[in-house]
PDB file of the backbone (N, CA, C, O) and the ligand in Angstrom, with CONECT records:
HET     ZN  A 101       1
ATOM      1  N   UNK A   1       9.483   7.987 -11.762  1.00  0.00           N
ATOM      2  CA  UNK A   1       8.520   8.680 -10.934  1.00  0.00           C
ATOM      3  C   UNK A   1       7.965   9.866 -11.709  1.00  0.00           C
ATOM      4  O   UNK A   1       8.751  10.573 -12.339  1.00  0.00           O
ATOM      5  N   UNK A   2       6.908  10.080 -11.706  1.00  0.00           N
ATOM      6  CA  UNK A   2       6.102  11.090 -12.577  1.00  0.00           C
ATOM      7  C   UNK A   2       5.795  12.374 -11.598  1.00  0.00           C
ATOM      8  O   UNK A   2       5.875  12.349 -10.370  1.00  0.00           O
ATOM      9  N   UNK A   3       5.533  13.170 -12.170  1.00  0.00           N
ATOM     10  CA  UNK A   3       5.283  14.591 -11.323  1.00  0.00           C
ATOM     11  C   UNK A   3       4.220  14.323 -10.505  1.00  0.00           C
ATOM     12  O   UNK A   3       4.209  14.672  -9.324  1.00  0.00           O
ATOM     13  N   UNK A   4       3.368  13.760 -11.009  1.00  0.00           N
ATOM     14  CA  UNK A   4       2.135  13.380 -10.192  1.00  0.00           C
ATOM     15  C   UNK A   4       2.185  13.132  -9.167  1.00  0.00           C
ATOM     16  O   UNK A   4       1.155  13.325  -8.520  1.00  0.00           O
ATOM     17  N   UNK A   5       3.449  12.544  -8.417  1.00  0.00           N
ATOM     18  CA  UNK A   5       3.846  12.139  -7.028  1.00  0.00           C
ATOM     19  C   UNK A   5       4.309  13.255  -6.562  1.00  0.00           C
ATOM     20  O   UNK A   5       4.377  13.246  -5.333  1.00  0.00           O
ATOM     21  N   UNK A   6       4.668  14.252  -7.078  1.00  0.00           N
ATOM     22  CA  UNK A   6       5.495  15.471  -6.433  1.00  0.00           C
ATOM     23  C   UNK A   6       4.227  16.510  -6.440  1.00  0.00           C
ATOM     24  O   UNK A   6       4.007  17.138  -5.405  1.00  0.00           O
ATOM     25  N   UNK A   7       3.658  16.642  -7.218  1.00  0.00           N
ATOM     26  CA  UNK A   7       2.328  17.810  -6.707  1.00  0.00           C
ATOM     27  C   UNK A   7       1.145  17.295  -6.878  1.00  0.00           C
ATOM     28  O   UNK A   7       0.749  16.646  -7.846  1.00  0.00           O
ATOM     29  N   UNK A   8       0.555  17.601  -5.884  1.00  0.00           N
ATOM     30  CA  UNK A   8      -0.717  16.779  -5.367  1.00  0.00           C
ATOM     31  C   UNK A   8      -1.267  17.981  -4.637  1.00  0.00           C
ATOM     32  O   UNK A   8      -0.686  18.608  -3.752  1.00  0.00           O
ATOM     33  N   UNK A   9      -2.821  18.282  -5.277  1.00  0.00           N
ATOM     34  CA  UNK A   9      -3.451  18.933  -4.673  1.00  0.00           C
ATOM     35  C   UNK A   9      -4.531  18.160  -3.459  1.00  0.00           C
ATOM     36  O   UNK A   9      -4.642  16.936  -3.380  1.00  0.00           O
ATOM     37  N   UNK A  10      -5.188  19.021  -2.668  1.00  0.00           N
ATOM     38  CA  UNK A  10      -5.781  18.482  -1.586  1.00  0.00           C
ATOM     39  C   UNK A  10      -7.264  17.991  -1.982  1.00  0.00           C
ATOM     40  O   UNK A  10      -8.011  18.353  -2.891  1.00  0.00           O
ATOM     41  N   UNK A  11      -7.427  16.928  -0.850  1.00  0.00           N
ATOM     42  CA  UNK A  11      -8.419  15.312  -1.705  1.00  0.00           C
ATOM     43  C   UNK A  11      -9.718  16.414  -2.009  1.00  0.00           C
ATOM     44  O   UNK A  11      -9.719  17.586  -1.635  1.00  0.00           O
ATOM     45  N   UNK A  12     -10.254  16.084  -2.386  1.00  0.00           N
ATOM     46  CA  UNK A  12     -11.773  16.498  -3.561  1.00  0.00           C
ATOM     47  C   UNK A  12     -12.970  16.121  -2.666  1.00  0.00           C
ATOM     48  O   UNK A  12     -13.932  16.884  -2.756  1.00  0.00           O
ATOM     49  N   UNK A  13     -13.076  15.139  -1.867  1.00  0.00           N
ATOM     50  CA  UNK A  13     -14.040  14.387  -1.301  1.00  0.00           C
ATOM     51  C   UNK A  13     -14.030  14.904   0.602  1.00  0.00           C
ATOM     52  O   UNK A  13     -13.285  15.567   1.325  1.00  0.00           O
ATOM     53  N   UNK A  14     -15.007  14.322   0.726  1.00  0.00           N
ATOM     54  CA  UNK A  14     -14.717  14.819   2.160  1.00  0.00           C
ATOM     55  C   UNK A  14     -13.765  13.535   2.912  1.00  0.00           C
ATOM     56  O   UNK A  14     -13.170  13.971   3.898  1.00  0.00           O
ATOM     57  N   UNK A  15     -13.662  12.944   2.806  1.00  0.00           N
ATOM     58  CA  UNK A  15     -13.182  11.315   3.327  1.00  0.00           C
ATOM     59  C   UNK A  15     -11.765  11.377   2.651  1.00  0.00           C
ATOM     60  O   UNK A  15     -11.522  12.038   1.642  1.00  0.00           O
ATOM     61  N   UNK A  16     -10.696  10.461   3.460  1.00  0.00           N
ATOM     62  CA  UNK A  16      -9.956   9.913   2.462  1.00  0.00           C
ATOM     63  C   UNK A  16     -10.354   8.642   2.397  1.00  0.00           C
ATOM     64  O   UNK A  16     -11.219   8.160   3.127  1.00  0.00           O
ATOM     65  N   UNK A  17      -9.654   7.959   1.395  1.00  0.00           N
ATOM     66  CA  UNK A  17      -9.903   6.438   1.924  1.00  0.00           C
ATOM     67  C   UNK A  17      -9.116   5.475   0.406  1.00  0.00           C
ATOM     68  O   UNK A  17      -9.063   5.836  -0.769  1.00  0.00           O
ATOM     69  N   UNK A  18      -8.535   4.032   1.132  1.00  0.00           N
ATOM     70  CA  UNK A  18      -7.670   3.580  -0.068  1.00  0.00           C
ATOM     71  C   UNK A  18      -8.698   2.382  -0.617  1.00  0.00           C
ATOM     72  O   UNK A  18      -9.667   2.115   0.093  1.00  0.00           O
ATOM     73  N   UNK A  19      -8.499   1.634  -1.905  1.00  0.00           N
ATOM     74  CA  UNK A  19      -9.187   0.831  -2.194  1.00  0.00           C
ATOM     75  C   UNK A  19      -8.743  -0.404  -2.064  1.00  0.00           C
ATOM     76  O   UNK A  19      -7.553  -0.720  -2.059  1.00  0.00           O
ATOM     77  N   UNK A  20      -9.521  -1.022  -1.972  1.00  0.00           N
ATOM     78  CA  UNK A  20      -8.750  -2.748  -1.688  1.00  0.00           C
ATOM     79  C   UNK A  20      -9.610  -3.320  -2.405  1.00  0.00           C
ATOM     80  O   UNK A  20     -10.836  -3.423  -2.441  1.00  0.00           O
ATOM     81  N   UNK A  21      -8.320  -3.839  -3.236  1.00  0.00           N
ATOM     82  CA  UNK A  21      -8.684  -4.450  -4.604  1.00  0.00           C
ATOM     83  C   UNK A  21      -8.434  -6.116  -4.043  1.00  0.00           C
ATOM     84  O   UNK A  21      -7.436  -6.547  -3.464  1.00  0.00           O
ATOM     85  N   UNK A  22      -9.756  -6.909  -4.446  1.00  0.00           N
ATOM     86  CA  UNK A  22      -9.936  -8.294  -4.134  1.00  0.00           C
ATOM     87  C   UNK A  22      -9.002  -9.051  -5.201  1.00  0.00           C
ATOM     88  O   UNK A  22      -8.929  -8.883  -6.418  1.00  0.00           O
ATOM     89  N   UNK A  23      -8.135 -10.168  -4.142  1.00  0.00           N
ATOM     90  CA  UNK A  23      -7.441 -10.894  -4.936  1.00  0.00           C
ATOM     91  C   UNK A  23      -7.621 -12.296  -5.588  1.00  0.00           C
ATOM     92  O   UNK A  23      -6.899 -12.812  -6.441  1.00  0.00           O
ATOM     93  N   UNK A  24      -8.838 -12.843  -4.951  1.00  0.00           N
ATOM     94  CA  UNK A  24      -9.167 -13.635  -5.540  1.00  0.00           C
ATOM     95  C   UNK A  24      -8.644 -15.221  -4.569  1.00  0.00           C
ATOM     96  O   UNK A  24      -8.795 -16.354  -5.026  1.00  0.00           O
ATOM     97  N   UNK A  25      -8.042 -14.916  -3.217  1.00  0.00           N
ATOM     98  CA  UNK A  25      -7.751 -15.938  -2.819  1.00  0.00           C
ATOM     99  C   UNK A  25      -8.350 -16.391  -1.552  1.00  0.00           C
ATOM    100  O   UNK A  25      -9.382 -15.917  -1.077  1.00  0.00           O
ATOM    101  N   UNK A  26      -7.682 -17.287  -1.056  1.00  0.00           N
ATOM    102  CA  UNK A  26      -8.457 -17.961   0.049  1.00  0.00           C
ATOM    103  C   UNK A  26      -7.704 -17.956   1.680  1.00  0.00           C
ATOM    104  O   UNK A  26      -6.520 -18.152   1.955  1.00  0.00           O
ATOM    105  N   UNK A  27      -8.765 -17.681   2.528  1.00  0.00           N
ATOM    106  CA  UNK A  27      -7.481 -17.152   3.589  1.00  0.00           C
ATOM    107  C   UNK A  27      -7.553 -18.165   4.156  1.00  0.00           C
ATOM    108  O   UNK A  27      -8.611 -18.766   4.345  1.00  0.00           O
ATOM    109  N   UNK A  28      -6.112 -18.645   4.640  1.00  0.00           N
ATOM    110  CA  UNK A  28      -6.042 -19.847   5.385  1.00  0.00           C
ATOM    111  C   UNK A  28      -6.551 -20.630   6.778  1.00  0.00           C
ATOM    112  O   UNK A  28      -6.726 -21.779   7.183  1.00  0.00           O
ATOM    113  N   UNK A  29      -6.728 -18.628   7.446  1.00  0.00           N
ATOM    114  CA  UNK A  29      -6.826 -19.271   9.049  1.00  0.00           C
ATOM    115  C   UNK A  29      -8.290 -19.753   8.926  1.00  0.00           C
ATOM    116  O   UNK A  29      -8.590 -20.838   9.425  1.00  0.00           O
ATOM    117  N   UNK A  30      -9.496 -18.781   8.096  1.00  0.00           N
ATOM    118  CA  UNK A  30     -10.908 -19.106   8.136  1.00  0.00           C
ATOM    119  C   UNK A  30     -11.421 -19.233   7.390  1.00  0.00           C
ATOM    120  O   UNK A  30     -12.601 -18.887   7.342  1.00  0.00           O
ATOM    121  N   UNK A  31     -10.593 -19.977   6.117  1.00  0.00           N
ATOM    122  CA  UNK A  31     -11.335 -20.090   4.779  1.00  0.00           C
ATOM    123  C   UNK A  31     -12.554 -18.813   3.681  1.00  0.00           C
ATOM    124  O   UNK A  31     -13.259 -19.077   2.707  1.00  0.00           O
ATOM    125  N   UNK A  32     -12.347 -17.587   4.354  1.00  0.00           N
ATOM    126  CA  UNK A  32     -13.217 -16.481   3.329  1.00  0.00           C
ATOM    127  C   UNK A  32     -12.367 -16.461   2.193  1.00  0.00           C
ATOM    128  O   UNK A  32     -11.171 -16.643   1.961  1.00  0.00           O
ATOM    129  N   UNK A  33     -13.459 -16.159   1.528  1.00  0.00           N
ATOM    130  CA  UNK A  33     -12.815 -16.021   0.121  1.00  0.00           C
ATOM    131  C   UNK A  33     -12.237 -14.061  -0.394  1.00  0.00           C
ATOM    132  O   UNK A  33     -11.621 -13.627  -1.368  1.00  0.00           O
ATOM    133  N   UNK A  34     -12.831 -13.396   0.820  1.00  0.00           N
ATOM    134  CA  UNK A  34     -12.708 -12.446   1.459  1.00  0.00           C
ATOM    135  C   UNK A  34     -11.503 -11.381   1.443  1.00  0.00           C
ATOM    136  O   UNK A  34     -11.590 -10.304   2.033  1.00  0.00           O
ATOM    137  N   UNK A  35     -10.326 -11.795   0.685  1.00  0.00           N
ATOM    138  CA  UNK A  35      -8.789 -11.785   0.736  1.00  0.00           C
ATOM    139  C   UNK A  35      -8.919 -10.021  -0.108  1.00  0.00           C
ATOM    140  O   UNK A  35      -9.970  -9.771  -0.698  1.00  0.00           O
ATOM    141  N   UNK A  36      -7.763  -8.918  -0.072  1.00  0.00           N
ATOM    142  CA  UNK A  36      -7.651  -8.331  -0.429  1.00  0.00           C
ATOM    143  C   UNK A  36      -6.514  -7.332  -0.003  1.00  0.00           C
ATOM    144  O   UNK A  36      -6.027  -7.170   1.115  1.00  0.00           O
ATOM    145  N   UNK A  37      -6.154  -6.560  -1.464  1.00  0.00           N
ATOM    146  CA  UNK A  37      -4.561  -5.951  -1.348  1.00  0.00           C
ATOM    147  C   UNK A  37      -5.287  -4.445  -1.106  1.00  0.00           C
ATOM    148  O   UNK A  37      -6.300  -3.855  -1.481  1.00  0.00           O
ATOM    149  N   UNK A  38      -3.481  -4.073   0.234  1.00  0.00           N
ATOM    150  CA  UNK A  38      -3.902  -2.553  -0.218  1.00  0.00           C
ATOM    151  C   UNK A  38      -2.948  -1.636   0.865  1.00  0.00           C
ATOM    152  O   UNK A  38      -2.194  -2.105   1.717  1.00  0.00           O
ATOM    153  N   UNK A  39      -3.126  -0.626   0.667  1.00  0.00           N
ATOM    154  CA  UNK A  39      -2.243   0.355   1.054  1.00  0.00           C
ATOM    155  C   UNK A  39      -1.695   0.098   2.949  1.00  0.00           C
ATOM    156  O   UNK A  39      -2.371  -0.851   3.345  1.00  0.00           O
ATOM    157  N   UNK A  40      -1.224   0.356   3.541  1.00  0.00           N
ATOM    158  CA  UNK A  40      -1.141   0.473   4.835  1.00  0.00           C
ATOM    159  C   UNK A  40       0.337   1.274   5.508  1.00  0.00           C
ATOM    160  O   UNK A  40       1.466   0.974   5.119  1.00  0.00           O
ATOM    161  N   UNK A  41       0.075   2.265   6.513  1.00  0.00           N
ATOM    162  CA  UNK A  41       1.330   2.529   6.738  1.00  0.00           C
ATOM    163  C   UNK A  41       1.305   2.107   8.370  1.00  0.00           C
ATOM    164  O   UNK A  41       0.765   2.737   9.279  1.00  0.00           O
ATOM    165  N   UNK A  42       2.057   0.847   8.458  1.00  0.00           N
ATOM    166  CA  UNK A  42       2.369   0.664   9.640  1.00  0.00           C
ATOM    167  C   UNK A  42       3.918   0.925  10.376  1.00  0.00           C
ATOM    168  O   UNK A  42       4.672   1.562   9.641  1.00  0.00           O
ATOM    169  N   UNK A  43       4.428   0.583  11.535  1.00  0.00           N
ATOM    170  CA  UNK A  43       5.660   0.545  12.100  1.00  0.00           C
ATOM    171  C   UNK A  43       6.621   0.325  11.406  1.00  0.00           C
ATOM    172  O   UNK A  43       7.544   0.972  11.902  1.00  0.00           O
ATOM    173  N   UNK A  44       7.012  -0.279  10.426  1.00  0.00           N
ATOM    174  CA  UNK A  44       8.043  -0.576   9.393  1.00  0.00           C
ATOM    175  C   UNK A  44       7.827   0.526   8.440  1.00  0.00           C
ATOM    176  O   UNK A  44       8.681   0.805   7.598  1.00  0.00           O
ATOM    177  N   UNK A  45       6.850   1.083   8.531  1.00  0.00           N
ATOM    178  CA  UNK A  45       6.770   2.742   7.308  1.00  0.00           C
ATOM    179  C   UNK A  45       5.369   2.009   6.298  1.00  0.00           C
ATOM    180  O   UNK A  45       4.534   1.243   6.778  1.00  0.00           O
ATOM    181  N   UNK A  46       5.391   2.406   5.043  1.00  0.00           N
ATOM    182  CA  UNK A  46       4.569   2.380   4.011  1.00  0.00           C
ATOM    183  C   UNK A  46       4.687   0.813   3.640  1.00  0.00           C
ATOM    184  O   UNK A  46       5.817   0.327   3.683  1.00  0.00           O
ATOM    185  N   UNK A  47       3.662   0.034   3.298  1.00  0.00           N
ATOM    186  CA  UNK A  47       3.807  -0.850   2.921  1.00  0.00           C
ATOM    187  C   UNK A  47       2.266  -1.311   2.510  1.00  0.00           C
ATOM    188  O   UNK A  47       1.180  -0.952   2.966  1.00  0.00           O
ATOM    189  N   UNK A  48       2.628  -2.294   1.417  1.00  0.00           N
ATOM    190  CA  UNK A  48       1.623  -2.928   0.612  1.00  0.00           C
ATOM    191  C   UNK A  48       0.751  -4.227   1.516  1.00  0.00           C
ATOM    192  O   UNK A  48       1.517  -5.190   1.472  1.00  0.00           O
ATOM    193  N   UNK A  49      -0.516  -4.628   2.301  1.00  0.00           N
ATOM    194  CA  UNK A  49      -0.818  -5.878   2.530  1.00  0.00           C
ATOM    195  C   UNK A  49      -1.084  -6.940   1.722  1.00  0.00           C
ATOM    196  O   UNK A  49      -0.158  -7.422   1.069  1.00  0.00           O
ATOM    197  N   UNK A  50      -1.734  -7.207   1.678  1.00  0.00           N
ATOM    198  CA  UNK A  50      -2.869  -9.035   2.001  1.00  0.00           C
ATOM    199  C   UNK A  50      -3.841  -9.377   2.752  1.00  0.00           C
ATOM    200  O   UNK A  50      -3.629 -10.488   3.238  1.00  0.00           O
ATOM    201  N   UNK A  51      -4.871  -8.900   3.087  1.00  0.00           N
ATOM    202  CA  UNK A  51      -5.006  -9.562   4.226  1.00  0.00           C
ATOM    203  C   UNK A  51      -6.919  -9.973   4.226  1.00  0.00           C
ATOM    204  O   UNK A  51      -7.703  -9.324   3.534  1.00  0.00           O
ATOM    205  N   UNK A  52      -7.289 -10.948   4.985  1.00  0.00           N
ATOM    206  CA  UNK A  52      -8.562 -11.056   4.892  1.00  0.00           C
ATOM    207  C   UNK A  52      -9.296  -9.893   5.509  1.00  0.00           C
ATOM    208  O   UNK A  52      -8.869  -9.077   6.326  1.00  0.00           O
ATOM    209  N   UNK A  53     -10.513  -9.985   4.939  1.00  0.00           N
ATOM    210  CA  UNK A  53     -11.020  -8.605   5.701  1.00  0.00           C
ATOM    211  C   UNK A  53     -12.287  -9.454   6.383  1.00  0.00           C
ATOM    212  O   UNK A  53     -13.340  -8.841   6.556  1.00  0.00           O
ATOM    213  N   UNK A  54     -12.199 -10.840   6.766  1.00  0.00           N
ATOM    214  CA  UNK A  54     -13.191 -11.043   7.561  1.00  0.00           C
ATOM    215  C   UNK A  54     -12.565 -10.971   8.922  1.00  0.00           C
ATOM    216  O   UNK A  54     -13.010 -10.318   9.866  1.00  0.00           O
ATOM    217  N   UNK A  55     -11.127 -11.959   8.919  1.00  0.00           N
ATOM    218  CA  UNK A  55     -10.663 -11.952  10.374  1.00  0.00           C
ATOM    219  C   UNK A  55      -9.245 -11.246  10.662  1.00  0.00           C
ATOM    220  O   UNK A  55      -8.542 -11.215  11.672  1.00  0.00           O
ATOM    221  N   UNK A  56      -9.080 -10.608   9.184  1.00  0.00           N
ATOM    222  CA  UNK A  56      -8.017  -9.256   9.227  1.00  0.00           C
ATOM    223  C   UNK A  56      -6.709 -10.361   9.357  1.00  0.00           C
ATOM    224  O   UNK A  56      -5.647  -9.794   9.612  1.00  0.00           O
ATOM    225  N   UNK A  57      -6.618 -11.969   9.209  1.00  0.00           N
ATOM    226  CA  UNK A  57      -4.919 -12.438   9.166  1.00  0.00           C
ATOM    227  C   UNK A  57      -4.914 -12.251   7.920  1.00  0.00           C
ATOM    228  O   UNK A  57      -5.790 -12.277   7.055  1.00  0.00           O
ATOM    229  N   UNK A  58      -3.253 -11.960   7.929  1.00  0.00           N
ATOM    230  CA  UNK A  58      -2.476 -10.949   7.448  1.00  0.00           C
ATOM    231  C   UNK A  58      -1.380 -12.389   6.656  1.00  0.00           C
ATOM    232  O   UNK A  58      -0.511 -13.095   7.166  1.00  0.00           O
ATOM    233  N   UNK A  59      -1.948 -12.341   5.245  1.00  0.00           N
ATOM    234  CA  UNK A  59      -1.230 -13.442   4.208  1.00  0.00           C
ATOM    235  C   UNK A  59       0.289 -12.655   3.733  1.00  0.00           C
ATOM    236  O   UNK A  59       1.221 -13.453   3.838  1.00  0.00           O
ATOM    237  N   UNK A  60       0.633 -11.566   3.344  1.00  0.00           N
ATOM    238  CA  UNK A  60       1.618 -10.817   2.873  1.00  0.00           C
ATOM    239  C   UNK A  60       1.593  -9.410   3.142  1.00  0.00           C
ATOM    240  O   UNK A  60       0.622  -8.659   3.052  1.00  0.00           O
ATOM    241  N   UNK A  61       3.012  -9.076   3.553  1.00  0.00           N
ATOM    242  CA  UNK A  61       3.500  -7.685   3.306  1.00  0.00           C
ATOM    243  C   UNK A  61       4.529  -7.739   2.619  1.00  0.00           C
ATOM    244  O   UNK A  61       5.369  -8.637   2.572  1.00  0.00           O
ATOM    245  N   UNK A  62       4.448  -6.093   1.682  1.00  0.00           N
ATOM    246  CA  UNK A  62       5.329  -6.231   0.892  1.00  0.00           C
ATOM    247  C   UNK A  62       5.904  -4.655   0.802  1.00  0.00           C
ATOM    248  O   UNK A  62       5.413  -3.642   1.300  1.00  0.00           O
ATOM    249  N   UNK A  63       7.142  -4.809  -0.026  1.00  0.00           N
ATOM    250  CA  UNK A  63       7.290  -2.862   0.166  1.00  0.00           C
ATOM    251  C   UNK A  63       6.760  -2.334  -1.110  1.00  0.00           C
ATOM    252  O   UNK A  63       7.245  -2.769  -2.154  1.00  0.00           O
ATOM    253  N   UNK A  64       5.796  -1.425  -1.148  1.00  0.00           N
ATOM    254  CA  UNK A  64       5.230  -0.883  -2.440  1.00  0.00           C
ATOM    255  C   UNK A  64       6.038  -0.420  -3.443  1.00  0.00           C
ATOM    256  O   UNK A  64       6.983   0.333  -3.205  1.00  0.00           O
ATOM    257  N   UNK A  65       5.741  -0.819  -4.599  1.00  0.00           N
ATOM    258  CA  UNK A  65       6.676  -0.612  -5.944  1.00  0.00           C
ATOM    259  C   UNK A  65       5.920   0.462  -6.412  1.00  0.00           C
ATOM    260  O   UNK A  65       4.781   0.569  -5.959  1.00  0.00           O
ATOM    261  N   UNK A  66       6.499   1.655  -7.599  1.00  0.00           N
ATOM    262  CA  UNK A  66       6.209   2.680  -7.701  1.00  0.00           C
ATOM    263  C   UNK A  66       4.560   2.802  -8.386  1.00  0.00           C
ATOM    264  O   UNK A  66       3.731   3.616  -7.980  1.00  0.00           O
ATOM    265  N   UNK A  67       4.338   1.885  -9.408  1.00  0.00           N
ATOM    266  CA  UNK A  67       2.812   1.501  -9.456  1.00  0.00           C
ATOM    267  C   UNK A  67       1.557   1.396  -8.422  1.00  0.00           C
ATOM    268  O   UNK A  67       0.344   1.332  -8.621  1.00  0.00           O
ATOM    269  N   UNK A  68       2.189   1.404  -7.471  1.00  0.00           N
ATOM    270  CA  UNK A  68       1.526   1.085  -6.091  1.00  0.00           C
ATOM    271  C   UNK A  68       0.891   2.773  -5.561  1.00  0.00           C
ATOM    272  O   UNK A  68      -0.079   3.009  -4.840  1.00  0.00           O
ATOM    273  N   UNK A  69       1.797   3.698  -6.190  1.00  0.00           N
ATOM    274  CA  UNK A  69       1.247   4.839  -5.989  1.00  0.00           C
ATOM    275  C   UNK A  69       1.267   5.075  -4.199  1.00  0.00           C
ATOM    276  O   UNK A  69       0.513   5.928  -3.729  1.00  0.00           O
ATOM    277  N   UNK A  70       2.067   4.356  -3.386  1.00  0.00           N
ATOM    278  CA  UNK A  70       2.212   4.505  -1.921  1.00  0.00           C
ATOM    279  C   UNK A  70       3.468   4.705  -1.615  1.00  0.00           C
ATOM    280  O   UNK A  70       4.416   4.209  -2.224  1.00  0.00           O
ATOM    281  N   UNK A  71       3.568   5.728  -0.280  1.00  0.00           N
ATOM    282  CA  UNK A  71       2.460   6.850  -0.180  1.00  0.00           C
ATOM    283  C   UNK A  71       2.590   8.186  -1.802  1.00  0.00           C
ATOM    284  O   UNK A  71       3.485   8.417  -2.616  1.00  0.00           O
ATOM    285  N   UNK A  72       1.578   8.588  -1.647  1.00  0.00           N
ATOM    286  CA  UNK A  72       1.264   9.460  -2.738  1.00  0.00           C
ATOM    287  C   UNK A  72       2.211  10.730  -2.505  1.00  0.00           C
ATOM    288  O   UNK A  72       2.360  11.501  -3.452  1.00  0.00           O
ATOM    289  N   UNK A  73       2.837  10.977  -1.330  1.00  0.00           N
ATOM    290  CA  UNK A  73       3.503  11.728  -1.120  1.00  0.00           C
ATOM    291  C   UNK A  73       5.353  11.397  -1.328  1.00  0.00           C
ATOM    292  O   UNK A  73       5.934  12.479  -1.238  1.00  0.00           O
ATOM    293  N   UNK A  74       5.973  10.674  -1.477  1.00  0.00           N
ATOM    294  CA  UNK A  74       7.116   9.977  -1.401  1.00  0.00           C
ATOM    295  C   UNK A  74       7.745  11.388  -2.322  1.00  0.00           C
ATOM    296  O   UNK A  74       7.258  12.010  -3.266  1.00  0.00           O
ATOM    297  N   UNK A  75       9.139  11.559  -1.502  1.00  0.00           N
ATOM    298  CA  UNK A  75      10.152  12.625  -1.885  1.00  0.00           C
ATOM    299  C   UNK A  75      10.516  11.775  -3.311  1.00  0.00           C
ATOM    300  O   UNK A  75      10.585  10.585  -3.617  1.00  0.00           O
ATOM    301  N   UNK A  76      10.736  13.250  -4.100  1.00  0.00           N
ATOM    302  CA  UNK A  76      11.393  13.188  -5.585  1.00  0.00           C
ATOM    303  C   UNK A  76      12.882  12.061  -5.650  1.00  0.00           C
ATOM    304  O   UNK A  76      13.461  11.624  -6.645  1.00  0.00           O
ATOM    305  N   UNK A  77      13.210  11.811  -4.009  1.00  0.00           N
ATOM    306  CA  UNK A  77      14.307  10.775  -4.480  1.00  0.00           C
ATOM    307  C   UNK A  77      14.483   9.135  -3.777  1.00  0.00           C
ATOM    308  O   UNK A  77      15.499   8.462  -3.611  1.00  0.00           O
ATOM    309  N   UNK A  78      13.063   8.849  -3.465  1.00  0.00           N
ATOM    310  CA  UNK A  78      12.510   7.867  -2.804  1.00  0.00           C
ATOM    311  C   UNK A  78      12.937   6.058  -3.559  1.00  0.00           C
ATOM    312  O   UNK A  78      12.981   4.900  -3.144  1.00  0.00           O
ATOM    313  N   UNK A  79      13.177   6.809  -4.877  1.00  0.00           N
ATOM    314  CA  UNK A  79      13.540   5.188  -5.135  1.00  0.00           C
ATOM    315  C   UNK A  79      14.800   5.357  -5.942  1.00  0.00           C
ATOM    316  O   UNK A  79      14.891   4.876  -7.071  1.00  0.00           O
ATOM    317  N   UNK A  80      15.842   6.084  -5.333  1.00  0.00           N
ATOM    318  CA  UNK A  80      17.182   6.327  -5.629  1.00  0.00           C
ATOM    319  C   UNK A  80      18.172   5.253  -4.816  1.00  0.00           C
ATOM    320  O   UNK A  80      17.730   4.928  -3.714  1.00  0.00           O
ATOM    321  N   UNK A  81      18.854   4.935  -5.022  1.00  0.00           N
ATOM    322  CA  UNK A  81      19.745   3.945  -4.363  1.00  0.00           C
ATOM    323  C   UNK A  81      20.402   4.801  -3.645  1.00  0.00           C
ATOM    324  O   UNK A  81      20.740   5.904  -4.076  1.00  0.00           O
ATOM    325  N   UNK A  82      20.727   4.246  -2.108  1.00  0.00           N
ATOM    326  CA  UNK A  82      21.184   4.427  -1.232  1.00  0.00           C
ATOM    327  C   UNK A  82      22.693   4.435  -1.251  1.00  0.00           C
ATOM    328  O   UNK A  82      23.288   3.521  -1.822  1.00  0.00           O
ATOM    329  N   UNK A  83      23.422   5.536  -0.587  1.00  0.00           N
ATOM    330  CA  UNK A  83      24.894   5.422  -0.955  1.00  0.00           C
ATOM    331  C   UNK A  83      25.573   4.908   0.434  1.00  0.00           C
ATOM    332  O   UNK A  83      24.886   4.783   1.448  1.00  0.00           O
ATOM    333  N   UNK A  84      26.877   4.637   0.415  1.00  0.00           N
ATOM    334  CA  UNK A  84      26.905   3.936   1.313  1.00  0.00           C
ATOM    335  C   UNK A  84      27.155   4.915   2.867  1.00  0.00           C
ATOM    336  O   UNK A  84      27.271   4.464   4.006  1.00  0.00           O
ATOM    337  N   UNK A  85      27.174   5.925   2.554  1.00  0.00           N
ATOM    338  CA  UNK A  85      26.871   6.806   3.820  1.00  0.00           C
ATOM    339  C   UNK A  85      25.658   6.608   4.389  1.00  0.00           C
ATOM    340  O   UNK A  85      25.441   6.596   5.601  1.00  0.00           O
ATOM    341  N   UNK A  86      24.780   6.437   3.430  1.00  0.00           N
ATOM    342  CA  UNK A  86      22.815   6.348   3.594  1.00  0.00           C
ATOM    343  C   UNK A  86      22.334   7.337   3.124  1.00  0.00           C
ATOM    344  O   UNK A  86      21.113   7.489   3.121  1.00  0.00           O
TER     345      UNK A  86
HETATM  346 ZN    ZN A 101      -9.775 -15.044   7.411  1.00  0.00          ZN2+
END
């Protein structure tokens, strides 16, 4: 983990907003070619999608790996192994 995750000044732009990078595949329920990865923090916490952005079904979730840069905020000991206390 690089410092970069630990100090972070406030966004530059007026907006936030994440990018969703096209994957190149095909969504099953309605055939768009439409498919794309990207940030999301839902009920299970931070996590990586999939999902079409014509009819929004949802091909994969995954838990973001540190490349993933999600969330940009994650404590200095976020990808430390868990002891068995927790
Ligand atoms: Zn679709």
């Amino acid at each position: 983990m690089g410092v970069d995750r630990l100090l972070f000044g406030p966004p530059q732009k007026a907006t936030v907003s994440v990018e969703r990078v096209r994957t190149g595949q095909t969504c099953p329920a309605c055939g768009s070619s439409d498919v794309a990865r990207y940030p999301v923090a839902n009920f299970l916490g931070p996590r990586m999608v999939v999902k079409c952005q014509d009819c929004f079904e949802n091909l994969e979730t995954t838990v973001p790996t540190a490349d993933d840069h999600w969330p940009p905020w994650a404590s200095a000991t976020s990808d430390w192994p868990a002891s068995r206390n927790g």
